[in-house]
Residue, then its C-alpha position, 0 to 999 in steps of 0.5 A: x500614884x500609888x496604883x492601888x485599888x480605889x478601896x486601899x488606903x495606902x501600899x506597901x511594895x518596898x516602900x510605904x506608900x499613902x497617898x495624900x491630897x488636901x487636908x490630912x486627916x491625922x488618926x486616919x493617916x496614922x492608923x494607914x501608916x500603922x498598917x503599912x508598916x505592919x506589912x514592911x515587918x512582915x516582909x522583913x521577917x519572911x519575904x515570901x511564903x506569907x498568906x495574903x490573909x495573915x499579912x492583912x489580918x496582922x496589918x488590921x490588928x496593928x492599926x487599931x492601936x491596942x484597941x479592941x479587936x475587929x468585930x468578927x465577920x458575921x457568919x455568912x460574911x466569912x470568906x474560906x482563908x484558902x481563897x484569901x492566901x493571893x493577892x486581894x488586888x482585884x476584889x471589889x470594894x465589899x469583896x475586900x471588905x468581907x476579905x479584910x473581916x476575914x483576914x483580921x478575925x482569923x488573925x486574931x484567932x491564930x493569935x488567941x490560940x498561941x499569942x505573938x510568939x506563934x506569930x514571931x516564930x511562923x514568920x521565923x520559919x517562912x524566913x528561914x525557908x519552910x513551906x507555910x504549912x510546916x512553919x505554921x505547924x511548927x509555930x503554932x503545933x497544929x496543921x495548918x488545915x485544922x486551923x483553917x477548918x476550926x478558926x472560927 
């Protein structure tokens, strides 16, 4: 139903889509939705221009409800954040799991360094129509490569 590789848990395209089959399990279904809407708010402040890494470490944060943050990707786990900007669509189940570590540990990282208002306000810009590189350096008042270089 919702032609999603085998390892998602649900699709945003315009429409949150989680597929369901027999019993619901309720915090698993919660936790899918939660990050499902992460993605329908980030596409409503900047519908283009978003960095597949940024969208799915937001998604990933939102899911755990207030809980700790995603334990930090070990350091031969980590994926290059320019390697994770396209589409995580066809990566293999432990790709994705190495990209998802990835994505929420920087993330996290981006907010650490700047709290939600660097992400309010990069989201802002990409909305309003700048490139990723000057949104993020206006948002978080460093380039975007020093950040991809030093994150960790």
């Amino acid at each position: 139903m919702t032609q999603s590789p085998s390892w998602a848990g649900g699709l945003y395209d315009g429409r949150i889509r989680v597929p369901v089959a027999g019993r619901v399990d309720e915090k698993a279904l919660r936790r899918v939705l939660a990050h499902e809407f992460t993605h329908a708010v980030v596409y409503s402040l900047a519908p283009r221009g978003v960095p597949q890494w940024l969208n799915e470490g937001l998604a990933i944060l939102m899911e755990r409800g207030g809980e700790a943050p995603p334990p930090a990707p070990a350091e031969g786990d980590v994926a290059s954040l320019a390697k994770l900007e396209g589409s995580f669509a066809r990566l293999s189940s432990e790709e994705a799991r190495t990209a998802y570590a990835t994505s929420g540990a920087a993330a996290q990282a981006l907010l650490d360094r700047g709290g939600p208002i660097v992400i309010y306000n990069l989201l802002a810009n990409l909305g309003n129509g700048m490139t990723f590189e000057d949104a993020f350096e206006r948002a978080a008042l460093m380039p975007y490569s020093a950040f991809k270089d030093t994150w960790r």
